[in-house]
C-alpha positions as CSV (number, residue, x, y, z in Angstrom):
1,X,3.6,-4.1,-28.4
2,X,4.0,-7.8,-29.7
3,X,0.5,-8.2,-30.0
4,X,-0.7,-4.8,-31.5
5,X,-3.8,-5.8,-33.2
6,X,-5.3,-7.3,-30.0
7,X,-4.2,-4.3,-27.9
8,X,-5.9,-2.2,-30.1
9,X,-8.8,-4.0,-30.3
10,X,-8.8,-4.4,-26.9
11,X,-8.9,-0.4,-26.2
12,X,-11.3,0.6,-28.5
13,X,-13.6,-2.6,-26.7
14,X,-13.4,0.0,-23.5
15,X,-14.0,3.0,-25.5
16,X,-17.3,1.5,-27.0
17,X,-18.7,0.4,-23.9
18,X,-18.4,3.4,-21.9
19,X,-19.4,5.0,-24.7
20,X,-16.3,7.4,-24.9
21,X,-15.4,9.6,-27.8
22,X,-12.3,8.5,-30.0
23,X,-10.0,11.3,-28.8
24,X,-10.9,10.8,-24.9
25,X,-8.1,8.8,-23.0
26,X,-9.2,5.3,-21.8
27,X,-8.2,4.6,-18.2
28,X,-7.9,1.1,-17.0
29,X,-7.8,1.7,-13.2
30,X,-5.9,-0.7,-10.8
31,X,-7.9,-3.7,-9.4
32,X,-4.5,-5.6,-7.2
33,X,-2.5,-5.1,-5.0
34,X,0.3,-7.7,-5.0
35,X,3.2,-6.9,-2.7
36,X,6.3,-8.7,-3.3
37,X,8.7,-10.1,-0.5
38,X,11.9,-11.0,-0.5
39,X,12.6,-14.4,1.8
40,X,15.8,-16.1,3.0
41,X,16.3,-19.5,4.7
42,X,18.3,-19.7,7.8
43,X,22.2,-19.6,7.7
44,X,23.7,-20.3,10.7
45,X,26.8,-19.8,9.5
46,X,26.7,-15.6,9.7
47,X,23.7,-15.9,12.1
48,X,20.6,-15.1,9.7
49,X,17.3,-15.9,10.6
50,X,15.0,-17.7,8.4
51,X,12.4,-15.0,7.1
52,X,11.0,-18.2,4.6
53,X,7.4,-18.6,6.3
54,X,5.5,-16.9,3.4
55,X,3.4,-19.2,1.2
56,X,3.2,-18.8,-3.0
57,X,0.6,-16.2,-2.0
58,X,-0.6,-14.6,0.9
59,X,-3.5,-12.4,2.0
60,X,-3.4,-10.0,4.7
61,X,-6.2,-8.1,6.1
62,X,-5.2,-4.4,6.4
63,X,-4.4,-4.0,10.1
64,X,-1.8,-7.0,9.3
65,X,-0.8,-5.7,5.8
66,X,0.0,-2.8,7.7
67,X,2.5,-4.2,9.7
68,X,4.3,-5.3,7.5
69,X,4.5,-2.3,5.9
70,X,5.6,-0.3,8.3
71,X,8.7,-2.8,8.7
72,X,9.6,-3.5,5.4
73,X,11.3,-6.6,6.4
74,X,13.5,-7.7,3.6
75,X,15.4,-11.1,3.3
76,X,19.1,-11.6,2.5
77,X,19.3,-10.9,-0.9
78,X,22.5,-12.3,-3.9
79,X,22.5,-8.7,-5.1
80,X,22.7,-7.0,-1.9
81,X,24.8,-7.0,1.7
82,X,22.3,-7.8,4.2
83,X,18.6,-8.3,5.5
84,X,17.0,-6.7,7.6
85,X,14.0,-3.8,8.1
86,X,14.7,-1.0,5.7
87,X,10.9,0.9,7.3
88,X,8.5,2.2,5.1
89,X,9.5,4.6,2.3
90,X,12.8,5.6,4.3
91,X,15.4,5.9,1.7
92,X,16.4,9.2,4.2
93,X,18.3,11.2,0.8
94,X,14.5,10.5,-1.2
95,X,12.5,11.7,1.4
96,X,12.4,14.2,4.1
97,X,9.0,13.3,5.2
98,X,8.2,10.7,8.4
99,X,7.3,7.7,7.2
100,X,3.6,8.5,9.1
101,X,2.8,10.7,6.3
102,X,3.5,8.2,3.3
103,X,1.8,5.8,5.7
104,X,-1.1,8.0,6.3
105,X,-1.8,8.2,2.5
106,X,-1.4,4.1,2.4
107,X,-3.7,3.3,5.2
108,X,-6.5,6.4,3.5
109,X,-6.3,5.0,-0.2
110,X,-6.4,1.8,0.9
111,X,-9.5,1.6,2.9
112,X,-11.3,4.1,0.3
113,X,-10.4,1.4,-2.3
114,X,-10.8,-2.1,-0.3
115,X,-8.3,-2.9,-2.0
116,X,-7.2,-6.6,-0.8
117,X,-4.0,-6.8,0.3
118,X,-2.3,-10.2,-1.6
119,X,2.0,-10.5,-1.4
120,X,4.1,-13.0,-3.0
121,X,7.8,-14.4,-2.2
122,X,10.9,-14.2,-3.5
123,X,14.0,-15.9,-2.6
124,X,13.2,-19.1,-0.9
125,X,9.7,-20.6,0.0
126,X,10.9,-22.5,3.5
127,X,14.5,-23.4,3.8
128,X,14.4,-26.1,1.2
129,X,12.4,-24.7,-1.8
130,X,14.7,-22.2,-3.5
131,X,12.4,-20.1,-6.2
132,X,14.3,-17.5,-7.1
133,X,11.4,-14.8,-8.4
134,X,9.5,-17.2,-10.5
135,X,6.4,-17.1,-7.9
136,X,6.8,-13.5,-7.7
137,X,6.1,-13.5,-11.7
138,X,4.1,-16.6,-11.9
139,X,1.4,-14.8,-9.8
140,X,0.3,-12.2,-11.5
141,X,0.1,-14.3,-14.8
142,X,-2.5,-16.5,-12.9
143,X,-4.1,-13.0,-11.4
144,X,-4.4,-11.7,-14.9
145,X,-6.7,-15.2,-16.0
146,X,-9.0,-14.0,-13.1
147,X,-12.0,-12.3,-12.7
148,X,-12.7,-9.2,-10.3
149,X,-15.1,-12.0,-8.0
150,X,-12.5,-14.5,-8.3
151,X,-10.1,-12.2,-7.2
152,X,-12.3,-11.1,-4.3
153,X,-10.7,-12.3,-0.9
154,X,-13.8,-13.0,1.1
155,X,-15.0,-14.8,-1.7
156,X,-11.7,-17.1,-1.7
157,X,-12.1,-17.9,1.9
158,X,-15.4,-18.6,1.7
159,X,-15.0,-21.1,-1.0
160,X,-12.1,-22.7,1.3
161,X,-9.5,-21.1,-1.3
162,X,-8.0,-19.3,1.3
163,X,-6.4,-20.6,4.9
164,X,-5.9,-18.5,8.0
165,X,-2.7,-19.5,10.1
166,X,-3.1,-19.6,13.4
167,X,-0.8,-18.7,16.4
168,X,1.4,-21.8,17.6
169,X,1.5,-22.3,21.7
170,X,4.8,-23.2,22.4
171,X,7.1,-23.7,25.7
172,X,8.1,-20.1,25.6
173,X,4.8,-18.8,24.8
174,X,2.6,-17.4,21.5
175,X,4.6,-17.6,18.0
176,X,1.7,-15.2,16.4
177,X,1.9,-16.6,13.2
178,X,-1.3,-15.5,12.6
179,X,0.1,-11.9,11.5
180,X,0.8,-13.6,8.4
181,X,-2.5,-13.6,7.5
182,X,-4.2,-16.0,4.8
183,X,-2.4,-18.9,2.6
184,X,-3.2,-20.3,-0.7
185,X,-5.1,-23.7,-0.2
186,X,-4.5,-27.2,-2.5
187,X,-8.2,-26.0,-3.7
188,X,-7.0,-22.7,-5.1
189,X,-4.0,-24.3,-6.9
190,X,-6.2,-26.9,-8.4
191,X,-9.1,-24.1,-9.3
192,X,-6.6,-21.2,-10.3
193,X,-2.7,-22.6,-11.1
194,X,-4.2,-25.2,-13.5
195,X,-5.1,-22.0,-16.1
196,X,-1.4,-22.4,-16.1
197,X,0.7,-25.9,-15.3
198,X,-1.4,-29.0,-16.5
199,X,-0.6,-30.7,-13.1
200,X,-0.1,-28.1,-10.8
201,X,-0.1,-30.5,-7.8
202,X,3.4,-31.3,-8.7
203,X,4.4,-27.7,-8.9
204,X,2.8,-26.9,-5.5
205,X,3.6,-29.6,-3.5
206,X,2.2,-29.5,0.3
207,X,5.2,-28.5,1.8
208,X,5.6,-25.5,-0.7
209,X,2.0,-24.7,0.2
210,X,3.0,-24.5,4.3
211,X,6.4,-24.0,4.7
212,X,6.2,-25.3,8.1
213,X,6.1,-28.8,7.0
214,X,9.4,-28.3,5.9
215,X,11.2,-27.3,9.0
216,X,8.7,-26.3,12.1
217,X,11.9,-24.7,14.1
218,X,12.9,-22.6,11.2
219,X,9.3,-21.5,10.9
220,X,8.6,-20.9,14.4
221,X,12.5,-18.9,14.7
222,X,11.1,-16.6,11.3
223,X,7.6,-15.9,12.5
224,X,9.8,-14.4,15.6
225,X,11.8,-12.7,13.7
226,X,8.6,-10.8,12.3
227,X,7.5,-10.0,15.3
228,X,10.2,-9.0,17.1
229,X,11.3,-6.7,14.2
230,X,8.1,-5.0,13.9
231,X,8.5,-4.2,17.4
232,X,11.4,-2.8,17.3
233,X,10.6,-0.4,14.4
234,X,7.6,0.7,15.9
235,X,9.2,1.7,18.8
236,X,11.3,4.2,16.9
237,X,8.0,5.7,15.7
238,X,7.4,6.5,20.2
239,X,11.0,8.3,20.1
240,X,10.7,10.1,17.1
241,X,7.4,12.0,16.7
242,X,5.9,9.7,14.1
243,X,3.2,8.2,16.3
244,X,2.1,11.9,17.3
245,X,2.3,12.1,13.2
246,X,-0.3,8.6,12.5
247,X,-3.6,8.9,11.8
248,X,-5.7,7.0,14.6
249,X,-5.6,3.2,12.7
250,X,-2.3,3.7,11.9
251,X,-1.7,4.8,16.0
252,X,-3.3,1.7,16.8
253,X,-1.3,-0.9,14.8
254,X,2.0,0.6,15.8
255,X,0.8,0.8,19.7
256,X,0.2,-3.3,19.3
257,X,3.4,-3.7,17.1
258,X,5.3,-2.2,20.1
259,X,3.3,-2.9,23.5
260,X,0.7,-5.4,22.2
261,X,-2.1,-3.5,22.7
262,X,-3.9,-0.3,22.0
263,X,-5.7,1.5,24.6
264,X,-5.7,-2.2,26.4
265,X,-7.3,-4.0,23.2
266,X,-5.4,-6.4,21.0
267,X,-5.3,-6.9,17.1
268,X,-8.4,-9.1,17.2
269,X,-10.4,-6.7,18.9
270,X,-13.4,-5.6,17.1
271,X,-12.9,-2.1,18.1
272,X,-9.8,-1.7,16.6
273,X,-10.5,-3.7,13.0
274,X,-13.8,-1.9,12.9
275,X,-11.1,1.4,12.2
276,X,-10.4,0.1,9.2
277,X,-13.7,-0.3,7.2
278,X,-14.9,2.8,4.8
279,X,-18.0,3.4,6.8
280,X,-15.8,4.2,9.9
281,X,-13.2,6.6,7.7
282,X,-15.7,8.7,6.0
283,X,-17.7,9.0,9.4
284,X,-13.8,9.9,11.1
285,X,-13.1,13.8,12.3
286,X,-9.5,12.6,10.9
287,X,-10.1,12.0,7.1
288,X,-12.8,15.1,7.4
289,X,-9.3,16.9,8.4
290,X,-7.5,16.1,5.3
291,X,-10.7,17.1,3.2
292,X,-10.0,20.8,4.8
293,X,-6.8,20.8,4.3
294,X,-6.7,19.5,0.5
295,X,-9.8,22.7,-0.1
296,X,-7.6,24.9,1.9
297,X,-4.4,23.8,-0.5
298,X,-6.5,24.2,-3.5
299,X,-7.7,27.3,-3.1
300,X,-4.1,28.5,-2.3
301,X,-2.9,27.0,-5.1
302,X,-5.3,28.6,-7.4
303,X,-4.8,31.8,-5.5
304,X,-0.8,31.8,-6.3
305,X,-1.5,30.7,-10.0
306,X,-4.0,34.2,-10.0
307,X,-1.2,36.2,-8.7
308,X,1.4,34.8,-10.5
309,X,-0.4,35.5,-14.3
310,X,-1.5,38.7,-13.3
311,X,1.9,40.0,-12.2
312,X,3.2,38.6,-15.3
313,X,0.2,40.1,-17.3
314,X,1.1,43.8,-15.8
315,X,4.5,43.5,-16.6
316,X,3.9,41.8,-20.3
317,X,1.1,44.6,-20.6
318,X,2.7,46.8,-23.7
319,X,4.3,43.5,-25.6
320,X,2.5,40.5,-27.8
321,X,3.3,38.3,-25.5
322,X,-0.3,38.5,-23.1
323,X,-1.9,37.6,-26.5
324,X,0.0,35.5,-27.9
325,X,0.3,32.6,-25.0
326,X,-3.9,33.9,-24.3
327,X,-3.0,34.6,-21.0
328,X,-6.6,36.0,-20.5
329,X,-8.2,33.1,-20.8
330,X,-5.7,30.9,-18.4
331,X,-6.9,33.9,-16.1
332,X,-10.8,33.4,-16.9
333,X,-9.8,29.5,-16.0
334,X,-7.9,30.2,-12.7
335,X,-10.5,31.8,-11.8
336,X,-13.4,29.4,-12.7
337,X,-11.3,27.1,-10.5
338,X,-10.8,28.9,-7.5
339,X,-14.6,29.8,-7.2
340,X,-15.4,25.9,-7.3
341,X,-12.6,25.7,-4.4
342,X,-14.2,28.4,-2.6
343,X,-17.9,26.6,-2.8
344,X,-19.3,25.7,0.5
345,X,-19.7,22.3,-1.2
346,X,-16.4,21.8,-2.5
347,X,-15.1,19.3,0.5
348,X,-18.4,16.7,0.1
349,X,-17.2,16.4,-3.5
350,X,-13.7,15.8,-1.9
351,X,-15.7,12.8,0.0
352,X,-14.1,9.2,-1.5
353,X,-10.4,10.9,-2.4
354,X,-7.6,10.5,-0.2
355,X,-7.5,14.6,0.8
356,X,-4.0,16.0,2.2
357,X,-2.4,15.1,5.4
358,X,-2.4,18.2,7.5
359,X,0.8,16.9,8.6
360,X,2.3,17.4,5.3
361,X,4.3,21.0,5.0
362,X,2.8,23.1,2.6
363,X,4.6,24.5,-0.6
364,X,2.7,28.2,0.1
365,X,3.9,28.3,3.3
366,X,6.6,30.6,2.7
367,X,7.8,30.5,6.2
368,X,8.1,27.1,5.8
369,X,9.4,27.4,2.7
370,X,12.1,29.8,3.9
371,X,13.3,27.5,6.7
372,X,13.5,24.5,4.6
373,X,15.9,26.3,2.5
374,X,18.0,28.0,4.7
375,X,18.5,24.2,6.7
């Protein structure tokens, strides 16, 4: 809006190279995914656990990512009462679904996509740097000044931009600090930051770029924290029918989250990260499922529109009205539409879109329907 001209120019750059017509709508498709987090130090005055182990930025690969999802751990926050996990999508009065659906969809799009999966804090960055959201923000200014191969996180680790963390061996076992996946590297802030600060080495000091460094207790207490809290939640997916509900990578993490392994394999295992590569979801009986189900919603849903206009049609027969809103020709469509969802070939053109979980209730289910309302 400030900058008009350059928008402007900017758009109809698009338009000309993919060679689109002037009144066709330009679509700029999504190519991040930047979580945000929100991170406390310890107080040991009401008895709150650090959760400030997170890095500037993080990258997660998805069996990870997912975790994290799935507990939506969230830090003490000024504005709010508490911490604590709040789940995944489970504002209970906003929806009525199990989380496993919304999850389901997640996991699907985001394998279809590979998508990397990057996150960045608020709150506090270790117990001693306090950054209120100005990382959260900063971050996606610096994303915006890269490229898609820049962006790319095998490519960061490769060029030594990126860091795994690595599980600490302590008296009392494994702190599996590796579930926070990658970390920014003093490479990355001077390749990347410096399209920003002029010295970013004094914005990013070492200790800002590993938390630990700060307080190795702290960060050994919050990486526990994580992982007992993702236990915990995945548990109530056991007791509730939302592991039943999971789609088989999404089974998998929460059977590690809350036993540690999966059909006696861990989180490194190649069996169970080989679940979460495209090859192995379009070759799956699961996502060929949700191909079914979005043909067999389609065609119902083309099947009610047809009823619905030619009901109204009959009764509308002796007025204007059929003519004047060209009601025959929104029949003539309907119809077009539900013969391509009644093609043998309609679910291979489905192939690459995230389908319907046949988990989901249907909204021409009129049973259904019924029993919902009468809840």
């Amino acid at each position: 809006m400030v900058n008009a001209r350059d928008t402007y120019v900017a758009m109809r750059g698009v338009q000309l190279h993919r060679c689109l017509s002037a009144d066709q709508p330009v679509h700029i498709p999504v190519g991040a995914v930047l979580s945000g987090r929100r991170n406390n130090p310890p107080d040991p005055t009401t008895g709150i656990r650090s959760l400030a182990v997170y890095s500037p930025l993080h990258y997660q690969e998805l069996p990870e990512l997912l975790m994290d999802y799935v507990c939506s751990l969230t830090g003490k926050s000024p504005s709010t009462t508490g911490a604590g996990s709040e789940g995944a999508l489970t504002k209970g009065p906003f929806n009525a679904l199990l989380p496993s659906i919304d999850l389901n969809a997640m996991v699907t799009s985001m394998i279809l996509t590979e998508l990397g999966g990057f996150s960045t804090p608020a709150g506090h960055i270790g117990p001693r740097f306090e950054v209120g959201h100005d990382v959260s923000l900063l971050i996606p200014e610096v994303w915006c000044r890269m490229g898609p191969d820049e962006r790319d996180p095998q490519r960061m680790i490769e060029a030594g931009m990126l860091e795994p963390i690595k599980d600490i061996q302590t008296d009392g076992g494994i702190v599996t600090a590796s579930r926070l996946g990658y970390r920014i590297t003093r490479k990355f802030v001077r390749t990347y930051l410096g399209r920003v600060f002029d010295n970013p080495s004094r914005v990013f000091p070492e200790e800002l770029l590993r938390p630990e460094l700060q307080d190795p207790e702290s960060f050994r207490d919050g990486v526990m924290q994580i992982t007992e809290a993702q236990q915990r939640v995945a548990l109530r997916y056991m007791d509730d029918g939302g592991y039943e509900a999971a789609c088989p990578p999404l089974r998998a993490v929460l059977s590690i989250m809350a036993y540690g392994d999966y059909e006696g394999k861990g989180i490194e295992a190649a069996e169970v990260r080989n679940m979460f590569t495209r090859a192995a979801l379009l070759d799956s009986e699961w996502y060929q499922r949700r191909l079914v189900e979005k043909k067999r919603r389609d065609v119902e849903h083309w099947q009610k529109f047809d009823r619905t206009l030619r009901d109204f049609v009959t009764e509308e027969s002796k007025t204007d009205v059929v003519q004047q809103l060209n009601l025959q020709a929104r029949l003539q469509y309907v119809a077009d539409q539900l013969k391509i969802a009644q093609h043998p070939d309609y679910e291979k053109s489905l192939v690459g879109t995230l389908g319907v979980d046949p988990m989901q209730p249907s909204p021409y289910d009129e049973a259904m329907v019924n029993r919902l309302a009468n809840a």
